[in-house]
C-alpha positions in Angstrom: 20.1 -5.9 -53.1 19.7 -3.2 -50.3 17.1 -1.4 -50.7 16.0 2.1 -49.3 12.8 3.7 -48.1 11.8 6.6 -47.0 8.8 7.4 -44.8 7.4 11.0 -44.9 5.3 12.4 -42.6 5.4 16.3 -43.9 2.4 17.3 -45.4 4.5 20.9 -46.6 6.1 20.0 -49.8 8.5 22.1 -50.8 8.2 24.4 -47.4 9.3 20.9 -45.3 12.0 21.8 -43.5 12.7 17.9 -42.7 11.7 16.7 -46.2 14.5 19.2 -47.9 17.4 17.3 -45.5 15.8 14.1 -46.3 16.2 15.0 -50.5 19.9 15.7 -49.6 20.3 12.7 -47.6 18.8 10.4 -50.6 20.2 12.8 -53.1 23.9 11.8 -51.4 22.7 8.5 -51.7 22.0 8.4 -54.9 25.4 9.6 -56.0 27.4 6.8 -54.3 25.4 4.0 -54.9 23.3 4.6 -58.4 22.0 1.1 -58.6 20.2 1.1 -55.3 16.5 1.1 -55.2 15.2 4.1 -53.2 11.6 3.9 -53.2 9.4 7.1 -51.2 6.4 6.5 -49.1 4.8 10.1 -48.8 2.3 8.9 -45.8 0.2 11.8 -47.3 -0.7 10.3 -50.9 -4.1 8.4 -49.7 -2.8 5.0 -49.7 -2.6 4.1 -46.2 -5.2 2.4 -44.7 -7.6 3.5 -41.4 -7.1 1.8 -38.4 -10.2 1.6 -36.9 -12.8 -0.7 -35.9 -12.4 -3.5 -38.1 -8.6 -3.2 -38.0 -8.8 -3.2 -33.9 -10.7 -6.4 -34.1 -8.4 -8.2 -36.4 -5.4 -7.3 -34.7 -7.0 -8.9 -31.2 -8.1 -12.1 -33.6 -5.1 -12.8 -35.1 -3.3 -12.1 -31.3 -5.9 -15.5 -30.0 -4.8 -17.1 -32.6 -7.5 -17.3 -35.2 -8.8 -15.9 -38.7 -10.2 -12.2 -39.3 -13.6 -12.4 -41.2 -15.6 -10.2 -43.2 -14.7 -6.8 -43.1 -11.8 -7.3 -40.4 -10.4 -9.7 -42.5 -10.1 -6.9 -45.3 -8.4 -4.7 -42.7 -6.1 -7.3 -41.6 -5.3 -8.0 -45.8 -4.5 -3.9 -45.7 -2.4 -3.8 -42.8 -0.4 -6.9 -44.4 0.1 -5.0 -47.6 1.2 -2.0 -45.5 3.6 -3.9 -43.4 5.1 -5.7 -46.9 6.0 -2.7 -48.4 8.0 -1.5 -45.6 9.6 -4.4 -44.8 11.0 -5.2 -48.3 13.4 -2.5 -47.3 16.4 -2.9 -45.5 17.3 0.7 -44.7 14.9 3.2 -43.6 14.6 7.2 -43.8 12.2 8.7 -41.7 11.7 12.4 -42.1 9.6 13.5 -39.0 8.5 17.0 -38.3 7.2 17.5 -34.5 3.9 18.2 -34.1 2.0 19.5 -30.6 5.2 17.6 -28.7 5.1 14.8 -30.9 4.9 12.7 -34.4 2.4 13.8 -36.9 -0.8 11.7 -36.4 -0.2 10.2 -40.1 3.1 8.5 -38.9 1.5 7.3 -35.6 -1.7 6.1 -37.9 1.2 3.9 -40.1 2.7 2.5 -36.8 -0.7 1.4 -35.7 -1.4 -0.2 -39.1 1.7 -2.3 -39.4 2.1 -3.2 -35.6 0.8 -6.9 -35.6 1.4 -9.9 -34.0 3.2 -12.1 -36.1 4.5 -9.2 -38.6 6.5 -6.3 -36.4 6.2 -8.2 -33.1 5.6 -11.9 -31.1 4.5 -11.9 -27.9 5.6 -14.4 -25.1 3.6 -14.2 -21.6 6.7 -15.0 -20.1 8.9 -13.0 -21.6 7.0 -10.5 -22.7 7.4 -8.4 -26.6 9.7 -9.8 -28.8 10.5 -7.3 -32.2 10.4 -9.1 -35.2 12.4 -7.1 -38.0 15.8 -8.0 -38.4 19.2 -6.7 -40.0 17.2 -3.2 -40.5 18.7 0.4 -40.1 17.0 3.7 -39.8 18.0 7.1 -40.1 15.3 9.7 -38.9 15.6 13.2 -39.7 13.9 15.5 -36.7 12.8 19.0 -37.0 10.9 21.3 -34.2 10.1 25.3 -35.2 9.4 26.1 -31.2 10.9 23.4 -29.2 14.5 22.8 -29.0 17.2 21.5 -26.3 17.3 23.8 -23.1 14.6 25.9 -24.0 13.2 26.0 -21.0 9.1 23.9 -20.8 7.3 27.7 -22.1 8.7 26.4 -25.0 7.1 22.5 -25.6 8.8 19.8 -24.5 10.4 16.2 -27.1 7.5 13.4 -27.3 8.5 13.0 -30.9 12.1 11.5 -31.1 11.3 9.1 -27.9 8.5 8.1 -28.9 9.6 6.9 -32.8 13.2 5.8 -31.7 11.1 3.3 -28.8 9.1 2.1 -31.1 11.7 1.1 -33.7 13.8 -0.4 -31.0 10.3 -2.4 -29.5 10.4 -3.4 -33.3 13.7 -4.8 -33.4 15.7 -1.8 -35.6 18.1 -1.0 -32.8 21.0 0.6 -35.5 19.2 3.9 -35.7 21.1 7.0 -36.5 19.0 10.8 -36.4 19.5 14.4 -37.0 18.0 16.9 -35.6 17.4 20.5 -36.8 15.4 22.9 -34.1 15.6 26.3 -35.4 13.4 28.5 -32.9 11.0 30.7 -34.1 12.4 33.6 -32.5 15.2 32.9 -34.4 16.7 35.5 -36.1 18.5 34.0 -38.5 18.3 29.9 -38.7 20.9 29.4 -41.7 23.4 28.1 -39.5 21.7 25.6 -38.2 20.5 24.6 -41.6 23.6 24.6 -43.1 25.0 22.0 -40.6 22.1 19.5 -40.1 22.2 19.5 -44.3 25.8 18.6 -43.9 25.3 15.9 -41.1 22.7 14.5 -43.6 25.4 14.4 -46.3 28.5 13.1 -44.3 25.5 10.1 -42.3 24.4 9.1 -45.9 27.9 8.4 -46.5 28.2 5.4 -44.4 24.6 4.4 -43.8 24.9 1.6 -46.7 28.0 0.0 -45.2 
C-alpha cells in the first residue's frame, strides 16, 4: 500500500503559512483515498538525531568500506533509523518555509542525517553519484514572507527551492511537483495569493496518488 509522509520544517504551528497548505493538501488527500497511511514527521518534535562528530566519522567509515564502532557506530544505527522511516514512504510532502535565502537548518540537519552511502546514494569513481531511492514522488510546498519572483536582490534572493529540489533529484526522486506561495511583506492584502496556492494544493493532491 502507498503510503504518504510529510516532512515539516515550520517551527510556527498554527501561524505556518506552509504547514496550513500542507493540512489542505493531506486533508484533500484524505478525502479521496481514506485507507492511505499518512504518517507526519514534524522535524521539530526532538526525535532527530545530531549530525556531528561521531555521525561525520561513520559516514566516511561506512564510505571505505568498513564498520562504525563505539559511539559512531550509534550515530550510524540513528541515521539508519532516520533514513527507514522515510523511505517506507512512497510519496513525500515537504512543507518548506525559506529561511535567510534558504531551508530551515532543521530540514538541512535531516538531509545530512539520512545522506549515506549505501542508503540515499552509491558512489562510482567513474561515474560518479548514483541516487538510490526509487519509484518515489514529492510534492514540496514553498513559502517566502520577503522574497518572491522579480522582486528585484534588495529583496533576498531563492537558495531554498534549488537547493531541496537538487537534492531530491541527486537522491533519485526526479517526479517532484511544488507550490509556491510568496506573499511580500509589504503586501497589502495577501488573500489572493493564499486563496490560489490553497487551491493548487487541492487540485495537485488530486492526482499525486495516481
Amino acid at each position: 500500500m502507498t503510503k504518504v509522509l510529510h516532512l515539516s520544517a515550520s517551527p510556527r504551528g498554527p501561524r505556518s503559512e506552509s504547514l496550513a497548505i500542507a493540512t489542505t493538501f493531506l486533508d484533500t488527500l484524505r478525502d479521496l483515498s481514506p485507507s492511505t497511511p499518512i504518517e507526519t514527521y514534524d522535524l521539530w518534535d526532538g526525535t532527530l538525531p545530531p549530525f556531528g562528530p561521531d555521525a561525520a566519522s561513520a559516514k566516511m567509515t561506512v564510505f571505505a568500506g568498513e564498520q562504525p564502532q563505539g559511539a559512531a557506530a550509534d550515530a550510524w544505527n540513528a541515521a539508519v533509523a532516520t533514513f527507514r522511516r522515510f523511505d517506507a514512504a512512497d510519496r513525500y510532502v515537504f512543507s518548506v518555509p525559506m529561511w535567510n535565502a534558504g531551508v530551515p537548518y532543521i530540514l538541512k540537519q535531516f538531509i545530512d542525517v539520512i545522506s549515506q552511502p549505501g542508503l540515499v546514494f552509491g558512489f562510482d569513481p567513474v561515474q560518479g553519484y548514483q541516487g538510490l531511492l526509487r519509484g518515489k514522488r514529492a510534492a514540496v510546498i514553498y513559502t517566502s514572507a520577503v522574497y518572491g519572483p522579480g522582486r528585484g536582490p534588495a529583496f533576498g534572493a531563492d537558495f531554498q527551492a534549488p537547493y531541496l529540489e537538487d537534492w531530491l533529484r541527486w537522491a533519485g526522486v526526479d517526479d517532484i511537483h511544488s507550490i509556491h506561495f510568496r506573499p511580500n511583506l509589504a503586501t497589502a492584502d495577501a488573500d489572493a495569493g493564499r486563496h490560489q496556492a490553497h487551491t493548487q494544493a487541492r487540485e495537485m493532491a488530486k492526482k499525486f496518488m495516481s
